[in-house]
N, C-alpha and C positions, 0 to 999 in steps of 0.2 A: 738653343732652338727648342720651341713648343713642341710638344708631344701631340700628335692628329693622331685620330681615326675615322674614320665611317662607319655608320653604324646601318641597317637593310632590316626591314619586315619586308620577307616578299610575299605574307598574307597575314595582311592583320586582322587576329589579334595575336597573332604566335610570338616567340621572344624573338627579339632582334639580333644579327649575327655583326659583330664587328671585326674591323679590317684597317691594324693602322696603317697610312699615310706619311708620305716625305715632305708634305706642301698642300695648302692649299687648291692650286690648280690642281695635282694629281687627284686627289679628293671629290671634286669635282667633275671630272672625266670619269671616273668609276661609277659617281652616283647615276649621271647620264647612261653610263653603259647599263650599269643594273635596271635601271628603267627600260632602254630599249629591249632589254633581252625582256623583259618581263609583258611588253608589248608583243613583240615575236613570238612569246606562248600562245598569248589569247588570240593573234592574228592566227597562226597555225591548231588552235583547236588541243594545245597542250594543258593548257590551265580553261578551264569552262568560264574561271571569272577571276578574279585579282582586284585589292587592296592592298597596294603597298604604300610603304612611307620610308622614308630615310635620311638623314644628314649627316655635317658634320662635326663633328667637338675636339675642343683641344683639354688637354687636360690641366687644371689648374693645382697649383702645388703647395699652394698655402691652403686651400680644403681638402687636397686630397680627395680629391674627384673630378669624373668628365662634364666641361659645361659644353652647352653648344656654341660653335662657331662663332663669331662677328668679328665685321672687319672696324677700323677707326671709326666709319660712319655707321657705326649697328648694325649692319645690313648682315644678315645671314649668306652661305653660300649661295640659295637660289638666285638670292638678289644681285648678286657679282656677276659681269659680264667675262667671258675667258679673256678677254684683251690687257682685262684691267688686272688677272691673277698674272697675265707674262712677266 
C-alpha cells in the first residue's frame, strides 16, 4: 500500500500543513472539507480574505520523497470524480 497525505495552505504564502491518508478518496473528502471550511470563514467575516491551495501526494520510495498525486490516466485528485475513487 502507498503511502498518501494531504498537504493545506490555508493562506498562501505560509508553509503547508500535512495530514496523511488511508486512500485516495479519503484524501479527497478532506481537501473538499478544508475548502468548505475555509469558505465558512470568509462567508462568516472570520478570515477578511483567503488564498488557499492543497493536494494530494503519495510518497515514492525509490527517491525518497513526496510526489503529487496521479491516477493511471495523470489526472491529479481535482480531476477524479468521487464515483470513480469508490
Amino acid at each position: 500500500m502507498k503511502k498518501l497525505r494531504i498537504w493545506w495552505i490555508p493562506q498562501v504564502p505560509m508553509n503547508a500543513f500535512n495530514w496523511e491518508v488511508n486512500s485516495p478518496l479519503e484524501g479527497k473528502k478532506m481537501l473538499d472539507m478544508l475548502a468548505q471550511y475555509d469558505i465558512f470563514q470568509f462567508e462568516n467575516k472570520v478570515k477578511p480574505d483567503y488564498s488557499n491551495a492543497g493536494g494530494l501526494q503519495e510518497f515514492n520510495e525509490e527517491a525518497e520523497e513526496w510526489w503529487d498525486y496521479e491516477d493511471e490516466e495523470c489526472r491529479c485528485i481535482d480531476e477524479i470524480e468521487y464515483e470513480e475513487l469508490k
